[in-house]
N, C-alpha and C positions, 0 to 999 in steps of 0.2 A: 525214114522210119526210126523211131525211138527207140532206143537201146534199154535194156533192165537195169535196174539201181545198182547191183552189184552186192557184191559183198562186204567189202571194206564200205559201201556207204549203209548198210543192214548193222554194221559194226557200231558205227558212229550214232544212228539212227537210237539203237538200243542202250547207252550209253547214255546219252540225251535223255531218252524216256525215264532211265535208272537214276540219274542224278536228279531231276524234275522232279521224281516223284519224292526225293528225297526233299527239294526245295519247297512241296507241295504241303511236307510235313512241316517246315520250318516257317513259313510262313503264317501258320498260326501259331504256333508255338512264341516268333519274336514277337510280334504285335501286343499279344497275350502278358509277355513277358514284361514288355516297354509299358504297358501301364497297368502294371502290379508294382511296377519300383516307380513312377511317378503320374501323377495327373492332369500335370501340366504341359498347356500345346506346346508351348515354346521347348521344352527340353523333348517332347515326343518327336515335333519337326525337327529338330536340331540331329535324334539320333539317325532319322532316313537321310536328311542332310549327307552326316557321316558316311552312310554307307554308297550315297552317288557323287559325293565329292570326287574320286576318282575316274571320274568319269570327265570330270573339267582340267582337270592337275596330271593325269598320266595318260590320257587316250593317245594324244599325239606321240608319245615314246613308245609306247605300247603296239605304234603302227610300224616307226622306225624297227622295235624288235620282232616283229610278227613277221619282216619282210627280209629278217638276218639269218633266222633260224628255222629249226624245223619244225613247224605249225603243231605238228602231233604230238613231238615230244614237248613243249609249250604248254598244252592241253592237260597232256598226263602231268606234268608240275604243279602247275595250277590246281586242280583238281585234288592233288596228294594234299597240298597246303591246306586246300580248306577243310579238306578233311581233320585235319592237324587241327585246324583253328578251332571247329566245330564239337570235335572230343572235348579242347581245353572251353573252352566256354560250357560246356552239358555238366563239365566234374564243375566249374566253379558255381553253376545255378545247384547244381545237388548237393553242393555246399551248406548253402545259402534259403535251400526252398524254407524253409519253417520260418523264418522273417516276414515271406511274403503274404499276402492278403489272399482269404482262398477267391476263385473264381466267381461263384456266385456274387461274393461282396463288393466284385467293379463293377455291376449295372449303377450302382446307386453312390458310387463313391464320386464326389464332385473335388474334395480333396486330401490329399494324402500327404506326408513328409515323405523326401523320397529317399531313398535306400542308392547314399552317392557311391558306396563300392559296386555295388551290381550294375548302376547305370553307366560308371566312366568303365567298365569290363565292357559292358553294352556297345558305348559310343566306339572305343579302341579298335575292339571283335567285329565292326562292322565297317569301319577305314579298313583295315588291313584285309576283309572279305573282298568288300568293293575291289582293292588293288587289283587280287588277285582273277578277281569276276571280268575285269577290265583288259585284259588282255588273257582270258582264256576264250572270253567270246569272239573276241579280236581275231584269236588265231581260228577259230571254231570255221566262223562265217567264210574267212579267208581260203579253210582247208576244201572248204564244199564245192568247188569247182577244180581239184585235184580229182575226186573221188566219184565223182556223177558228169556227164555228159554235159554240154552247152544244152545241148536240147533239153535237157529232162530237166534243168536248174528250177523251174518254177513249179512242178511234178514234186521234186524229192524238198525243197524249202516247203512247200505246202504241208508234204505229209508228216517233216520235221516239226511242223508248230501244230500238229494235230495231238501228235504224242506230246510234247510240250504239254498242251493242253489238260489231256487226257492226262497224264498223270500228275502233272501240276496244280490240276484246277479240281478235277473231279474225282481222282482217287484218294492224293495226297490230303486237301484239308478234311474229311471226314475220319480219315484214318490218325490225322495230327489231333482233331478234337476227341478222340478214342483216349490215346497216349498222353494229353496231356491230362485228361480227366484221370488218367490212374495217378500220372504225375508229373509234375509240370518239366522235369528234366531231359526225361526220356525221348522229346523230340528229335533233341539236340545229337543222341547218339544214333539215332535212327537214320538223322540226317549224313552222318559222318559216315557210315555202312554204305549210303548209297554213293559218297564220293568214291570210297576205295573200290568198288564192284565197277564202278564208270572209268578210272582208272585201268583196270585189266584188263575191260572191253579195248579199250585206244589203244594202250601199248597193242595189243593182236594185231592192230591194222601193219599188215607189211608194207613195204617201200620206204623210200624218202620222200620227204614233204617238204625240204628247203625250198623255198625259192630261187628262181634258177634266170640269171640276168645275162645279156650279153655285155655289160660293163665290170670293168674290173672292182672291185671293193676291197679297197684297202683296211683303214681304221674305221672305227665306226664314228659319226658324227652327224650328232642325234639334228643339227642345227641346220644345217643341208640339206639331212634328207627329208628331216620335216616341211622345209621350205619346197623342197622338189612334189612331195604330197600335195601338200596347200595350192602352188601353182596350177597344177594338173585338176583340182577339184575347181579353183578358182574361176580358173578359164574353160570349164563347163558350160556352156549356157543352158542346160538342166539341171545338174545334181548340182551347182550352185542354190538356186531355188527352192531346190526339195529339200535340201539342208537345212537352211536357215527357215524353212515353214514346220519342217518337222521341229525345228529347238523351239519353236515358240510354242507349238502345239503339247510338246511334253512339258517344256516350262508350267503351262497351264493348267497340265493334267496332275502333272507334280504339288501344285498349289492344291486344286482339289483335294488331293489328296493325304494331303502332309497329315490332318487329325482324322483322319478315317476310323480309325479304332475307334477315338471318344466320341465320334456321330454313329459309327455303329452303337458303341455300348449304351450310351446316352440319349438319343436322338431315335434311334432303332429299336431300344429295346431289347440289344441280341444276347442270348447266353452262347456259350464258346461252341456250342454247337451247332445254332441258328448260324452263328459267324461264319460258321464251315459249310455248310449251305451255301452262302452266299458266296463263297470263292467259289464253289462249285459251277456257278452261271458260266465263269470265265469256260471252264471246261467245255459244256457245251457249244457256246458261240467258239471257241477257235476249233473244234470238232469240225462244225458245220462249215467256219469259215476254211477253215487248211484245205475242204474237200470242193468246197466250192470257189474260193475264189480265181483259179485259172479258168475254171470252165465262165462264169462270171466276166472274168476280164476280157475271155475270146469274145464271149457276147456281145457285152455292149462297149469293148476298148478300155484301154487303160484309163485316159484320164476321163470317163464316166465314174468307172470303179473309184479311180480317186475320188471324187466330188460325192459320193455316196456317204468316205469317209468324215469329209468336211462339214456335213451335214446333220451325220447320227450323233456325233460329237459334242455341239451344243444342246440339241434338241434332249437328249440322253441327261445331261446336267442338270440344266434346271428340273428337268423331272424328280432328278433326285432330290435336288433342293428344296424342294415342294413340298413332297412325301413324308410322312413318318410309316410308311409301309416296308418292312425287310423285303416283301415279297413283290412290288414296283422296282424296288432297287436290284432285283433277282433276270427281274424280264429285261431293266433298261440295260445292266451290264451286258446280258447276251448280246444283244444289239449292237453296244457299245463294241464288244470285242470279237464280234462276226465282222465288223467294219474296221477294225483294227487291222488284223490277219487280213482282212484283202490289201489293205495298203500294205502291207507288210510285204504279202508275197510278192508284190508288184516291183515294189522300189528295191529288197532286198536282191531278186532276181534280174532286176537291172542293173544294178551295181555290179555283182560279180559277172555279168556275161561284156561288159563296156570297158572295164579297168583293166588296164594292161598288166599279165599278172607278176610281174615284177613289183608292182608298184601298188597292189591290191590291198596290201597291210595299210601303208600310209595313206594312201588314199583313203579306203575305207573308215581311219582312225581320225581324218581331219573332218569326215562326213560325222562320225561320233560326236566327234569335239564339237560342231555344232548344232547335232541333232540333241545328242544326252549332256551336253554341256548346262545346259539351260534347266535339269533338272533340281538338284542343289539346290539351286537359286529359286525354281517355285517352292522349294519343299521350303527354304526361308521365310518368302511369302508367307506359303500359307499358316505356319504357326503363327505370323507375328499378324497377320489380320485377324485370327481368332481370339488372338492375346489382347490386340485391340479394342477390339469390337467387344471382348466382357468387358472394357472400362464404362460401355456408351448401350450397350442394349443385353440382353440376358444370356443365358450361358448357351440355350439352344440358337436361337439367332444369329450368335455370334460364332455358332457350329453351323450352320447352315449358310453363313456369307460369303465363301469360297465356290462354293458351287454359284449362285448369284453372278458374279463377278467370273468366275469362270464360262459360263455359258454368251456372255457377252463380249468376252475376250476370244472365244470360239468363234463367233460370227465376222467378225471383223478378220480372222485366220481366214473365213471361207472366202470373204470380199477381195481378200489378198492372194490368196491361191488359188483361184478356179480360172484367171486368164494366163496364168503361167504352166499349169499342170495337166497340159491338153493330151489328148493321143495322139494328135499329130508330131508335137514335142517329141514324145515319147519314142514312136517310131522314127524318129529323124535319126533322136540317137543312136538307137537301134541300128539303123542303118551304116551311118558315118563311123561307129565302130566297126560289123563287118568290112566294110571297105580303106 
């Protein structure tokens, strides 16, 4: 019989929903921001670059420290900093806003000189996010099987990315297109309020959250333990697999998406509100997916649900590729990110319920290294094929070739993962772990 979530995980749960919403706000806001100070893909991709490079350069340490210290208080650090970083980034745009181009004026701007103090604030304010985004999640994911039951792991991850969702996708960008129509700054603090309130919620959680080894730890020694991580994911014969199909998968997804903003603005036709809309889709698909994909999984098995993912993925791309419809791009996203959240809940809740939790940081952070490792690198991609491709065909074409190229780099992901991400797999491990 299944146990209730609890309160310390009600804690964490609301905490999550409060900073999301904050990130829900921020995600129009930076986009918005990144090109009113420049036009061009290459420095657009270059700043998402900045902000997941941390995700190649400090994941692996980030597991070493997740598995040294206290997960919670981790969290609450993390958390304080970006708040910190997020305040000083909102006074430097409220600086600066009168420089910038008003909103209405980027549907039609194809090019602009760019404003290099605001954008290297930009690139800087989003490496040092990343850092800190990189091992808060680290410990986050880590702490979730402290705080909730073995059983209920795929129960409380679910309902965790629903609020995500929900306030991320469907509250957050409508209320950022509000705020930054008054002013373009104002996200920025918005966002900062929801760190420090996420903050207060996690310190409340009582207990300790070390991790707790039966091996003595002396010095710390980042080169061991990393290697003691890597080993143990290594010699997986599952989450080897899933690792390395997920980095390819985000790589790709990464590429798509590197000039998103200038195929929205451009390609779409969106004003910042329409734009907000369009993050909204995400809302509903992880709504619908957080609540259905365990009942979904029980259905038709794990690696069905996977192959579902393998599927909407391409199919979802080139549609967009295709379209100059915001509201195509509205349905495909759903879709897109209802099949996301299943794979999510799947893999995420198999991770934490198989990893010995001693070793749950590291592990988990060598699975990052090569699931989000890969992302950087599409976001490089894809600026420099749009960069490209205006030397050889026109400015929308050359906005629309990543998706092209992504949908076909998708199929090839399914051909490769659907004999290895079985349910039988799945429960093997499953098993071999209890035992």
């Amino acid at each position: 019989m299944k146990t209730k979530l609890g309160a310390a995980y009600w804690r964490l749960w609301s905490a999550t929903a409060i900073s999301n919403l904050g990130d829900g706000v921020s995600a129009i806001a930076y986009p918005w921001l990144a090109s009113a100070v420049t036009r061009s893909p290459i420095l657009i991709a270059a700043a998402g670059f900045a902000s997941r490079l941390p995700w190649l350069i400090f994941t692996l340490h980030a597991g070493v420290i997740t598995d040294r210290f206290d997960r919670r208080k981790l969290i609450v650090g993390m958390d304080f900093f970006r708040g910190l970083l997020t305040v000083g980034v909102g006074a430097i745009v409220l600086l600066n806003h009168d420089s910038l181009p008003s909103l209405n004026e980027l549907k039609s701007l194809t090019d602009l000189d760019t404003n290099w103090a605001l954008y290297v604030t930009l690139v800087i304010a989003s490496f040092l996010f990343g850092m800190a985004e990189v091992l808060r999640d680290n410990s986050a994911q880590t702490l979730m099987p402290s705080v909730v039951d073995k059983d209920n792991l795929e129960k409380a991850n679910g309902r965790m990315w629903s609020a995500e969702s929900l306030t991320n996708s469907f509250v957050g960008p409508p209320l950022g297109s509000l705020l930054i129509g008054i002013a373009i700054f104002i996200p920025f603090f918005f966002d900062a309020v929801s760190f420090f309130v996420a903050v207060a919620l996690i310190a409340s959680i009582g207990g300790s959250f070390k991790p707790i080894s039966n091996q003595p730890r002396e010095k710390m020694n980042f080169k061991s333990e990393i290697k003691e991580g890597f080993n143990w994911l290594w010699g997986h014969s599952l989450l080897r697999p899933m690792a390395i199909i997920l980095g390819f998968m985000n790589g790709v997804g990464s590429m798509v998406g590197a000039t998103y903003i200038l195929f929205a603005q451009e390609v779409l036709e969106t004003s910042v509100f329409i734009f907000s809309i369009l993050g909204m889709a995400g809302a509903f698909g992880g709504i619908i997916g957080g609540f259905l994909a365990p009942k979904i999984s029980e259905r038709i098995g794990s690696g069905a649900s996977l192959l579902i993912s393998f599927i909407v993925a391409p199919l979802g791309t080139v549609v967009v590729g295709l379209t100059s419809s915001w509201e195509i791009v509205w349905i495909v996203t759903v879709f897109q990110t209802v099949s996301a959240i299943l794979w999510n809940t799947i893999t995420v809740s198999l991770r934490q319920s198989i990893i010995p939790s001693h070793l749950l940081g590291r592990v988990n952070s060598v699975y990052r290294f090569f699931a989000w490792g890969s992302i950087p690198i599409g976001m490089a991609i894809g600026g420099g094929v749009v960069a490209l491709g205006q030397q050889f065909l026109s400015r929308e074409t050359a906005l629309r070739t990543p998706y092209f190229l992504g949908s076909i780099l998708g199929i090839a992901i399914l051909v490769l993962a659907a004999p290895r991400l079985t349910s039988s797999a799945i429960e093997k491990a499953r098993l071999e772990a209890d035992n």
